[in-house]
PAKOL-745961 format. One line per field, with one value per residue: x, y, z of N, C-alpha, C in turn; residue in three letters; residue number from 1. Coordinates in nm, 4 decimals. Example, Ala and Ser with C-alpha at 12.3 -4.5 7.8 and 13.67 -1.06 7.14 Angstrom:
residues 2
n_px: c(1.3190:1.2850) $
n_py: c(-0.5690:-0.2250) $
n_pz: c(0.7800:0.7080) $
ca_px: c(1.2300:1.3670) $
ca_py: c(-0.4500:-0.1060) $
ca_pz: c(0.7800:0.7140) $
c_px: c(1.3200:1.2900) $
c_py: c(-0.3300:0.0030) $
c_pz: c(0.7800:0.7870) $
residuo: c(ala:ser) $
num: c(1:2) $
This chain:
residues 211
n_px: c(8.9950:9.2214:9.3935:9.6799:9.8418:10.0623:10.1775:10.4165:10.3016:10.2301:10.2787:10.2053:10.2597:10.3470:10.2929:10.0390:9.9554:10.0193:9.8941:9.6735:9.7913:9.9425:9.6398:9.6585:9.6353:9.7973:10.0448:10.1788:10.3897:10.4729:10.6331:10.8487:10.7427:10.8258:11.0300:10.8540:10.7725:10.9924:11.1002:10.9203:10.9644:10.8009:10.7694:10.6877:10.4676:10.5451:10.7633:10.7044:10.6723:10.8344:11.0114:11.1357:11.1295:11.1886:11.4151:11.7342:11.8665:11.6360:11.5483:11.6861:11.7219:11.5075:11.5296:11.7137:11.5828:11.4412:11.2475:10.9853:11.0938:10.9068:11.0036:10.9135:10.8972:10.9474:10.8317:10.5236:10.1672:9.9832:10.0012:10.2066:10.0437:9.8039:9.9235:9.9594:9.6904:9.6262:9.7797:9.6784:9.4107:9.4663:9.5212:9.3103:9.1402:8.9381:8.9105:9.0641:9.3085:9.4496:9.7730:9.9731:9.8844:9.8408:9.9035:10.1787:10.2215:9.9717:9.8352:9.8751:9.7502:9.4984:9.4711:9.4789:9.2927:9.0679:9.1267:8.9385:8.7050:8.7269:8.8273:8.5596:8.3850:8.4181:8.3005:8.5228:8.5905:8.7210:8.9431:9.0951:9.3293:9.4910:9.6164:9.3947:9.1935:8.9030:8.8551:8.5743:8.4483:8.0988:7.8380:7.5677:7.4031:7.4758:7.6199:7.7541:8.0009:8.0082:8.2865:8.4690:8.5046:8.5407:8.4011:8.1096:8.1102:7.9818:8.0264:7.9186:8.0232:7.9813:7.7787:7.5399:7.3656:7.1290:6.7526:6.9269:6.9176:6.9487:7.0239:7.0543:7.2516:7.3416:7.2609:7.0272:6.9042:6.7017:6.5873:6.7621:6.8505:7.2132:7.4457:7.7324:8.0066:7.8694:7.8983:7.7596:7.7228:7.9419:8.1220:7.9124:7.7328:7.7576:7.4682:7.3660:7.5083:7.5662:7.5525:7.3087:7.3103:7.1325:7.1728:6.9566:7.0741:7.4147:7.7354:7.8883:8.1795:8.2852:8.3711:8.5434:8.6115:8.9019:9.0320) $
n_py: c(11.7353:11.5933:11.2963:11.1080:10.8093:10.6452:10.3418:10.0778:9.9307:9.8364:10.0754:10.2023:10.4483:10.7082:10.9688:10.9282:10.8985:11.0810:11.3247:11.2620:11.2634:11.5262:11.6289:11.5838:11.6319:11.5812:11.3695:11.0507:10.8610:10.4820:10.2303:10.1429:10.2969:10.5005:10.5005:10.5407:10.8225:10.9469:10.9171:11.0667:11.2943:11.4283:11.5547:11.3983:11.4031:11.2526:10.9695:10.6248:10.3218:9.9553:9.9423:9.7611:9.6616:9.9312:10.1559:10.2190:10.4302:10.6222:10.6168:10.7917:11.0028:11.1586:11.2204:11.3909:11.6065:11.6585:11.5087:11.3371:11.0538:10.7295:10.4648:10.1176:9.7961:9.5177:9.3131:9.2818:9.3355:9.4812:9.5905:9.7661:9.9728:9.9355:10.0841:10.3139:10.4692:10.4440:10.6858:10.8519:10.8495:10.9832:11.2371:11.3645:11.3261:11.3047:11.1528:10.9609:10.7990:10.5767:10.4808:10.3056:10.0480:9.7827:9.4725:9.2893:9.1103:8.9304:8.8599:9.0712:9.2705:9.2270:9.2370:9.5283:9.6012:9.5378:9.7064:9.9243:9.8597:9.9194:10.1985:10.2537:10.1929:10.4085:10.6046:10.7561:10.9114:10.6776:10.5448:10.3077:10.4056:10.3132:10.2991:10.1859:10.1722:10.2308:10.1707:10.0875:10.0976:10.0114:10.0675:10.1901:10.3715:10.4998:10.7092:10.7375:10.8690:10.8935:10.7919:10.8404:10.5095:10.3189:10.0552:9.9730:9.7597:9.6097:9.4148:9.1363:9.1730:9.0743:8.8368:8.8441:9.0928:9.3257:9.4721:9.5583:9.8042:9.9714:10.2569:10.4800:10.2632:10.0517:9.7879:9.7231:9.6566:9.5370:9.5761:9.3609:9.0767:8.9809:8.7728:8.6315:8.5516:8.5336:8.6474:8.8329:9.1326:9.1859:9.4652:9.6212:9.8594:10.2020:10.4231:10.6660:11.0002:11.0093:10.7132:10.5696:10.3562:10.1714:10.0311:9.7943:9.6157:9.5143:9.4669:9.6055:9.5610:9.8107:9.8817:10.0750:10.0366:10.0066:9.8313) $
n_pz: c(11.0733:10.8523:10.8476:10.6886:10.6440:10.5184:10.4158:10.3843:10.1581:9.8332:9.6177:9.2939:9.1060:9.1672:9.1291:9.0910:9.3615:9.5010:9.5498:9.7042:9.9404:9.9805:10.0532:10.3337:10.6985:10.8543:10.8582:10.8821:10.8563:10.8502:10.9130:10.6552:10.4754:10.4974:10.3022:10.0074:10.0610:10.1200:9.8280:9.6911:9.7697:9.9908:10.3435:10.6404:10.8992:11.1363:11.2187:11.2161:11.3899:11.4230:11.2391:11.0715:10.8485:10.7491:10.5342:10.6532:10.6066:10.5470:10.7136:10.8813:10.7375:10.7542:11.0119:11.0318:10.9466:11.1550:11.1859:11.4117:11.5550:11.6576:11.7901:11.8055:11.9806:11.7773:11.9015:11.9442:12.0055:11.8310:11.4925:11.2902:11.1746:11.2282:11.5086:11.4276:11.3766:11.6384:11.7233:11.5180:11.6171:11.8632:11.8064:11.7235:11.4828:11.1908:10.9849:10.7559:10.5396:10.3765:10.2193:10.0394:10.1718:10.1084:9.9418:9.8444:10.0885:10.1982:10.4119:10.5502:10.4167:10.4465:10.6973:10.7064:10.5736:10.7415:10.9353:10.9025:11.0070:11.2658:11.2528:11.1548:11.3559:11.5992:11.4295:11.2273:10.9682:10.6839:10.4321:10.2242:10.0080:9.6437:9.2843:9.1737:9.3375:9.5607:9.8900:10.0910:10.4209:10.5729:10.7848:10.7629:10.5664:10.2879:10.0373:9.6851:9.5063:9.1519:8.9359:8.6842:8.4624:8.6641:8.8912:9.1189:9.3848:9.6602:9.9074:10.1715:10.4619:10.7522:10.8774:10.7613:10.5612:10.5435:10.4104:10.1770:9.9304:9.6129:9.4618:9.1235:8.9954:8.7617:8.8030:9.0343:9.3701:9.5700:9.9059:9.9572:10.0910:10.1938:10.2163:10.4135:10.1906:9.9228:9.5631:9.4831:9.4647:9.3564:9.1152:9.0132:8.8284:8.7579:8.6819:8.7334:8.8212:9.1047:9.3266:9.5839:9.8649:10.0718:10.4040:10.6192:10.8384:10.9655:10.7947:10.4909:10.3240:10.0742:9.7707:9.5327:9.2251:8.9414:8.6435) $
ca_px: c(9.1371:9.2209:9.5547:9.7000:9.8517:10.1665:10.2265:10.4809:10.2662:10.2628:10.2884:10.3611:10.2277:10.3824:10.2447:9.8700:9.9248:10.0998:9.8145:9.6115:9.9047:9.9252:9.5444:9.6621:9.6598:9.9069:10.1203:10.2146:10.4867:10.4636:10.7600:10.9148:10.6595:10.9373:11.0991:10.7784:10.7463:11.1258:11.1075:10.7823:10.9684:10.7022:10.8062:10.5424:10.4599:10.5934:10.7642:10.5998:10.6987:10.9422:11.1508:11.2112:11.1095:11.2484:11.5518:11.7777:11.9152:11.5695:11.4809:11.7902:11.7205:11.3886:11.5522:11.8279:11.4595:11.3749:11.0668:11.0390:11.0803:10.8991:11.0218:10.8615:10.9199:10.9319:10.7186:10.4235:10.0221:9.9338:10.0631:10.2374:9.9408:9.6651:9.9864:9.9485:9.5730:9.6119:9.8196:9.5929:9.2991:9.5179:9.5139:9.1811:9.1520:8.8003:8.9405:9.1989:9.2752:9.5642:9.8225:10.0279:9.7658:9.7993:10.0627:10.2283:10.1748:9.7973:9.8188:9.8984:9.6565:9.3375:9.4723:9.4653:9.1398:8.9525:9.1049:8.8636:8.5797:8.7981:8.7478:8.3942:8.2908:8.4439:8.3062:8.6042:8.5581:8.8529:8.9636:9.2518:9.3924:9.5490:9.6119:9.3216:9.1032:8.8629:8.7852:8.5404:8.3073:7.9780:7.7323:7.4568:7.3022:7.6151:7.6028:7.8779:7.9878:8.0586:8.4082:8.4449:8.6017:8.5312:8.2886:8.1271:8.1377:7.8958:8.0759:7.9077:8.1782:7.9313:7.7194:7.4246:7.3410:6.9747:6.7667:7.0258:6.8764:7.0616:6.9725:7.1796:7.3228:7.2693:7.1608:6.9628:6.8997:6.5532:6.5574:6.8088:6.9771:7.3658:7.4730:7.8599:8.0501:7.8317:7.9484:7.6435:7.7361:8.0635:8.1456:7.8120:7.8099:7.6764:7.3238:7.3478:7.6357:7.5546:7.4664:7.2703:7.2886:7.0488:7.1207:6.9072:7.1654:7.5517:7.8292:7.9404:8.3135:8.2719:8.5249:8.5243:8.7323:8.8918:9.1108) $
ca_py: c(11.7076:11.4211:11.1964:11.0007:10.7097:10.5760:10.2257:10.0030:9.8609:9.8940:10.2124:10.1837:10.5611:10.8049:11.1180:10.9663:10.9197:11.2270:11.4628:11.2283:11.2660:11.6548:11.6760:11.5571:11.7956:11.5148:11.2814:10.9497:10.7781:10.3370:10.1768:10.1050:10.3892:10.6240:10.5138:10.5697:10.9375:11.0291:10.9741:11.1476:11.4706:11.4580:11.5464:11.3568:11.5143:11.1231:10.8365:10.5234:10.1557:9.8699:9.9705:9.6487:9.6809:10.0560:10.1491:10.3130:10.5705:10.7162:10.6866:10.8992:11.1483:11.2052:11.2377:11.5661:11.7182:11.7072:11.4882:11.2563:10.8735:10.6548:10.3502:10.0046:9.6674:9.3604:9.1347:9.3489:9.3079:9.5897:9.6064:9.9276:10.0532:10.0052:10.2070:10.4317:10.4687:10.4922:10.7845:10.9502:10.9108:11.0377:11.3761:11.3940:11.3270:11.2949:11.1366:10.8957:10.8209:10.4484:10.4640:10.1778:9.9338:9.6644:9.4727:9.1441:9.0549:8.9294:8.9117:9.2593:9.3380:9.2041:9.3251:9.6730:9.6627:9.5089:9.8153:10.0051:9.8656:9.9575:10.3483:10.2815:10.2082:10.5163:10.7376:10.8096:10.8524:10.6100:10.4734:10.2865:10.4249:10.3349:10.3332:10.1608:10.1181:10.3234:10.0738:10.1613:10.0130:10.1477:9.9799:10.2856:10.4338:10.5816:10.7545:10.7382:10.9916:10.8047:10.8120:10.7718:10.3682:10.2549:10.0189:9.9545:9.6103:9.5942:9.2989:9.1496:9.1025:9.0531:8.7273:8.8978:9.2386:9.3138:9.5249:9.6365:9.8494:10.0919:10.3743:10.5195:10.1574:9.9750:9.6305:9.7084:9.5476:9.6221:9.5503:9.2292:9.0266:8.9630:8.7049:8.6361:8.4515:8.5734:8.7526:8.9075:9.2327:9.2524:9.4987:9.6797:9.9724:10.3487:10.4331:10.8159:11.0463:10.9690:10.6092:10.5429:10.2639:10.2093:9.8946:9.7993:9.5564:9.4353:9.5807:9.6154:9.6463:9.8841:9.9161:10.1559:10.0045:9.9992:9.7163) $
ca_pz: c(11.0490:10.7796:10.8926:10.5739:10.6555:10.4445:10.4661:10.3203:10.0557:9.6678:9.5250:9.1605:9.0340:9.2664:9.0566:9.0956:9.4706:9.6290:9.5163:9.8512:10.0724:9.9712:10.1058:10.4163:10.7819:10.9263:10.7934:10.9807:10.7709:10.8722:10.8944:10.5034:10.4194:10.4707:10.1599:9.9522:10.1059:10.0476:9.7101:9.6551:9.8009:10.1199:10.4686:10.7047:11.0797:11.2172:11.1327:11.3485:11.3703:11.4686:11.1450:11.0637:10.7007:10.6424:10.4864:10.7725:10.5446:10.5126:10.8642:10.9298:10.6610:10.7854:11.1341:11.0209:10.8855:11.2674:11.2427:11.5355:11.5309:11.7407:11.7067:11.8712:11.9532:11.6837:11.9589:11.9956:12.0129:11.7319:11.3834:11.2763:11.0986:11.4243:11.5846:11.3814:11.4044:11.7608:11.6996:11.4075:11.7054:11.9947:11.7514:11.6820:11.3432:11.1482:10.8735:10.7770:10.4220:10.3990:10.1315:10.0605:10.2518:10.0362:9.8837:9.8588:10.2125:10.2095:10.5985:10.6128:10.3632:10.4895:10.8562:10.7294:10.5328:10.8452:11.0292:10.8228:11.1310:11.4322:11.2653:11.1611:11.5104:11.6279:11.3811:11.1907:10.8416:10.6345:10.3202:10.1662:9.8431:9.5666:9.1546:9.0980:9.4597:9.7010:9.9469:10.2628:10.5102:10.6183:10.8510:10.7446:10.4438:10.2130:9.8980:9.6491:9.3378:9.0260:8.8917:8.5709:8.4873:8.8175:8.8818:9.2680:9.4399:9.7512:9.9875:10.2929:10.5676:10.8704:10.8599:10.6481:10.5688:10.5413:10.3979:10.0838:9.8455:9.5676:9.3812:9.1379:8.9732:8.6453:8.8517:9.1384:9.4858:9.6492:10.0220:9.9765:10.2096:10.1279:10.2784:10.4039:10.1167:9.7873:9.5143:9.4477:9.4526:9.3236:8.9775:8.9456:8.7446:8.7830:8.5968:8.7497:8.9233:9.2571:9.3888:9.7024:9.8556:10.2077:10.4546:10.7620:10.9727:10.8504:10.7537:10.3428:10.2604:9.9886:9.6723:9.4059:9.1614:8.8307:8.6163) $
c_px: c(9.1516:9.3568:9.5362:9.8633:9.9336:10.2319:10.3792:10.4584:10.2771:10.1898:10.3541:10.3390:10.2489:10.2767:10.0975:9.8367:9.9475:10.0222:9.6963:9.6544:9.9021:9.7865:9.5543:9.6814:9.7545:9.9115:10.1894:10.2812:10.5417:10.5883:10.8493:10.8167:10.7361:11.0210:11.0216:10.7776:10.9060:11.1324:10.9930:10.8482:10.8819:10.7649:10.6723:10.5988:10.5291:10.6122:10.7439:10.6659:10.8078:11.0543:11.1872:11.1696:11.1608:11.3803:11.6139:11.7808:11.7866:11.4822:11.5829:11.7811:11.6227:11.4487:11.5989:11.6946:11.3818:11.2948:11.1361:11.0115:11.0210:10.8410:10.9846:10.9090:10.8840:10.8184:10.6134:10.2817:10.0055:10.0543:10.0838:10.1472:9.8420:9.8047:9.9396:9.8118:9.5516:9.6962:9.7395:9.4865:9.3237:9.5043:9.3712:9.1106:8.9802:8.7505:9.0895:9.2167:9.4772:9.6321:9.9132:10.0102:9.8042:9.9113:10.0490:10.2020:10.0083:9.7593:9.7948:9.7767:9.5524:9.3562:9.4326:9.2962:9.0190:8.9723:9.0244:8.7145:8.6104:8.7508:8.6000:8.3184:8.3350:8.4116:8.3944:8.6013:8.6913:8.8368:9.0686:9.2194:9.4824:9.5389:9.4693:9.1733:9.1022:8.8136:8.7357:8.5077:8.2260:7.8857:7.5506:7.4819:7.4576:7.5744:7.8027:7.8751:8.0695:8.2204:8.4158:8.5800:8.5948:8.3794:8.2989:8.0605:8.1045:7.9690:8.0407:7.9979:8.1365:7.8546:7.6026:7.4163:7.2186:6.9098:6.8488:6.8918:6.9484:6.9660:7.1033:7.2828:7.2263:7.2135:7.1046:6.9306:6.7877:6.5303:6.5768:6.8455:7.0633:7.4371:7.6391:7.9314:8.0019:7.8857:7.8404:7.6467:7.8691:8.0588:7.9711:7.8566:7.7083:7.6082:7.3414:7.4876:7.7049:7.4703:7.4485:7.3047:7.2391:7.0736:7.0587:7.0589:7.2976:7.6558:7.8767:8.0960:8.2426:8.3910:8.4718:8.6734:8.7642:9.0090:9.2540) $
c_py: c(11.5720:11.4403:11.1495:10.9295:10.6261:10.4767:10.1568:9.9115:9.9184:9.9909:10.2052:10.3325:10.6476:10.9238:11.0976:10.9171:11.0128:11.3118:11.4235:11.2852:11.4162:11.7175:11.7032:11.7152:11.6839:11.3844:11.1405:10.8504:10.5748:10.2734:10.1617:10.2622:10.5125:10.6442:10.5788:10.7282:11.0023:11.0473:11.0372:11.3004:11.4950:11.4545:11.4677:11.3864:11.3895:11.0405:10.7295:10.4017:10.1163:9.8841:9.8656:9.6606:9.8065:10.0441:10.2543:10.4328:10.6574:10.7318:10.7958:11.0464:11.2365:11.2599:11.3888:11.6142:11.7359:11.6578:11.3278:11.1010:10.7505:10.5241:10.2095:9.8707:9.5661:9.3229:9.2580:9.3086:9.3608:9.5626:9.7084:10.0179:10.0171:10.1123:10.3343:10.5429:10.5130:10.6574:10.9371:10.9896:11.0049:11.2138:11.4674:11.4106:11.2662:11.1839:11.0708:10.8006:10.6927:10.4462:10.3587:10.0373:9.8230:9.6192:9.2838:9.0740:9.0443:8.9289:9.0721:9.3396:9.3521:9.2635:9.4616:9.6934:9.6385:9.6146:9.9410:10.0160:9.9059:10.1394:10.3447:10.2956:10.3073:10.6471:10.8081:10.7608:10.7626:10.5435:10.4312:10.3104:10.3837:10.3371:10.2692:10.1136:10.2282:10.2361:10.1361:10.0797:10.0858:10.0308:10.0789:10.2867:10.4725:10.6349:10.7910:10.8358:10.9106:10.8435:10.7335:10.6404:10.3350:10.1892:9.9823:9.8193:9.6621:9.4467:9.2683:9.1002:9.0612:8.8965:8.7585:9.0172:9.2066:9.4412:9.6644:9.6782:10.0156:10.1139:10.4329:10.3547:10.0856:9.8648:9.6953:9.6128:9.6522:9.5034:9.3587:9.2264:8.9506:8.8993:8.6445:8.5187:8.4886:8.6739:8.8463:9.0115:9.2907:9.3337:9.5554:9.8225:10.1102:10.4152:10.6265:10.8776:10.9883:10.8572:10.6269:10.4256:10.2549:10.0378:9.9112:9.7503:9.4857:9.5256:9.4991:9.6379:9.7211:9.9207:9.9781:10.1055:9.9998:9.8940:9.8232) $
c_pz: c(10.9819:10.8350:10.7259:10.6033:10.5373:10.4851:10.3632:10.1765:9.9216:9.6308:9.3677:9.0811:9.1388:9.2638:9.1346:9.2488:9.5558:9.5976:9.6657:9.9618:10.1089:10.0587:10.2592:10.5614:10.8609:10.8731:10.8531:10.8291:10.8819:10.8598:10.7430:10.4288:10.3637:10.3574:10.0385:9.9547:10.0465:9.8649:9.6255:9.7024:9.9449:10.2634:10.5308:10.8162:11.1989:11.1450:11.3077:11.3265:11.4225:11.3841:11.1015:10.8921:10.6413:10.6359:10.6105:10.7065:10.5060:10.6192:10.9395:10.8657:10.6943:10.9331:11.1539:10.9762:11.0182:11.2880:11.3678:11.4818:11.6426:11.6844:11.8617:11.8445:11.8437:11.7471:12.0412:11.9656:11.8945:11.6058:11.3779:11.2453:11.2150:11.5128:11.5067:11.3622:11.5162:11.7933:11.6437:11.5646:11.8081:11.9046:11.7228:11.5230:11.3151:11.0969:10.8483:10.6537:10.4442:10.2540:10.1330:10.1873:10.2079:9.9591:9.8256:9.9602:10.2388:10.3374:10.6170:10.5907:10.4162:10.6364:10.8457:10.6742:10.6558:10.9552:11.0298:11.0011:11.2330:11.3514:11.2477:11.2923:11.5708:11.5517:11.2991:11.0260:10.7743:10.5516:10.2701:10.0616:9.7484:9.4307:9.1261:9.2075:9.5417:9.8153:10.0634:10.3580:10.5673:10.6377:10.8622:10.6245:10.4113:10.0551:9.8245:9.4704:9.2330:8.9687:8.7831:8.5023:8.5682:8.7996:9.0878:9.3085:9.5713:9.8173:10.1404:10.3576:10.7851:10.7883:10.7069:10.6516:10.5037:10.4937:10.2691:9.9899:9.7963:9.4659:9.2994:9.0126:8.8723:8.7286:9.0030:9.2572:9.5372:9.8045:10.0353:10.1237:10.1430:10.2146:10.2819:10.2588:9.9511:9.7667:9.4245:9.4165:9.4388:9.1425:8.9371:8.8911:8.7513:8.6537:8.6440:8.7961:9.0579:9.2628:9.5398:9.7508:10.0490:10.2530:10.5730:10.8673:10.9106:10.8657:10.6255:10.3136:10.1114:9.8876:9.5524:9.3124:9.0399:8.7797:8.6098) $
residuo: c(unk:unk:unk:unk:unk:unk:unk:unk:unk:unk:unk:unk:unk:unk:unk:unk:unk:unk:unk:unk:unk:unk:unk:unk:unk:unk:unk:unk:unk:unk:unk:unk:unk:unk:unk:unk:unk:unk:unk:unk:unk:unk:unk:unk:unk:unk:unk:unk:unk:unk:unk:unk:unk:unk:unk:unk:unk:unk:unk:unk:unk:unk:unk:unk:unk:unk:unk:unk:unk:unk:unk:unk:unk:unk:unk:unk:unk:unk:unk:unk:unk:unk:unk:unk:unk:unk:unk:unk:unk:unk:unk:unk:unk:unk:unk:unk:unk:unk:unk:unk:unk:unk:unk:unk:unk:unk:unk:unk:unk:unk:unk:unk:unk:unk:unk:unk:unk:unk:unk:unk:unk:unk:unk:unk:unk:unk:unk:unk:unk:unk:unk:unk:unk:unk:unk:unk:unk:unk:unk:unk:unk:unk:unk:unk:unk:unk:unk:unk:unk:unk:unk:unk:unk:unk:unk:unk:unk:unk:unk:unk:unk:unk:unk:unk:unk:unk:unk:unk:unk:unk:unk:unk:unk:unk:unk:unk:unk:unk:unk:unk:unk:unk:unk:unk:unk:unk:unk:unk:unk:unk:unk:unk:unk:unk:unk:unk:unk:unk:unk:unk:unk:unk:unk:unk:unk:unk:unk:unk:unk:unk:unk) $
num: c(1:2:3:4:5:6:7:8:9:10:11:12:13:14:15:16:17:18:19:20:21:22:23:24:25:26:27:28:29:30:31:32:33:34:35:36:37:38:39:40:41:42:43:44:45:46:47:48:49:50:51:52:53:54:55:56:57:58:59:60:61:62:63:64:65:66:67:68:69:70:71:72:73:74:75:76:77:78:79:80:81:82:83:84:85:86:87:88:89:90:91:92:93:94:95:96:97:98:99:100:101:102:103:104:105:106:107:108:109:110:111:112:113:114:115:116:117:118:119:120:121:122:123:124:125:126:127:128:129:130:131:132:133:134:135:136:137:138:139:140:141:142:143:144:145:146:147:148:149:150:151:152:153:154:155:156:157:158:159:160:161:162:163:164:165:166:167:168:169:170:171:172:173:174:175:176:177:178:179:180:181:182:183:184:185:186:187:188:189:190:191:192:193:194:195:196:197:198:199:200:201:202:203:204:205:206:207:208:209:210:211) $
């Protein structure tokens, strides 16, 4: 079961994001998210959050369509998006795929991409999306399928990662260590379809990205 995960952040190509949302087997609409989703045409299975960023009139519209609203305190521990996470897990979800992650708010941002490790350690596969970013994290072996204009940026976000070596990639790494802070492995570029890429100990943010 994939969840997808509509946040409040920038959406500026509707068309080339609602074909994600469409994949989706449940829909969790984020506080301001709800605006994004209405005018995409998308019902989602919940709307989540303190509300303090959505527009009422489209937490009401969503309301006459019957979907439920649960709505939370301002002065809380969790950001709307770990609520909402805690939600996706309470369902049993596999898979969990973050649209409007990222924005103007660089707090927000980096909060949501580091929520990438709260699913990794549970097993749950997850990625934020948007017009021009696949971002992951993976503390094992991963293989990735080339997309064409995208280039992939290897980022250590633990102290060191050990061990790196890729297959698969015009510059190569043979059984590095990537140490927190270098940009060593940002913007490499795909030599075959499918890259490998094998670490021993770490964890990699991972971005597939294009300008």
């Amino acid at each position: 079961m994939k969840a997808v995960i509509v946040c409040n952040g920038s959406i500026k190509d509707y068309d080339a994001i609602k074909d994600f949302i469409n994949k989706g087997d449940y829909i969790i609409s984020v506080d301001g998210g709800a605006s994004h989703l209405r005018k995409m045409g998308i019902i989602p299975d919940i709307l989540l959050g303190d509300f303090d960023s959505a527009n009422e009139e489209d937490i009401e519209y969503f309301k006459t369509q019957g979907i439920q609203a649960d709505q939370f305190s301002a002065e809380k521990d969790m950001t709307d998006s770990e609520l909402a996470i805690e939600k996706a897990l309470e369902k049993g979800v596999e898979e969990i795929v973050f649209i409007g992650a990222v924005g103007t708010r660089f707090d927000h941002s980096m909060s949501n991409i580091f929520l990438l490790k709260k699913l990794m350690d549970v097993s749950v596969k997850a990625c934020i999306v948007d017009e021009h970013n696949y971002i992951y994290m993976f503390n094992e072996t991963f293989t990735m399928p080339k997309k064409e204009g995208y280039k992939l940026s290897l980022i250590p976000v633990s102290d060191k990662v050990t061990g790196v070596t890729t297959k698969g990639l015009k510059y190569p790494l043979n059984n590095a260590t990537m140490s927190l802070g270098t940009s060593w492995g940002v913007s490499n570029e795909f030599y075959e379809d499918i890259a490998t890429v094998t670490l021993g100990e770490g964890i990699l943010l991972v971005c597939l990205s294009r300008d």
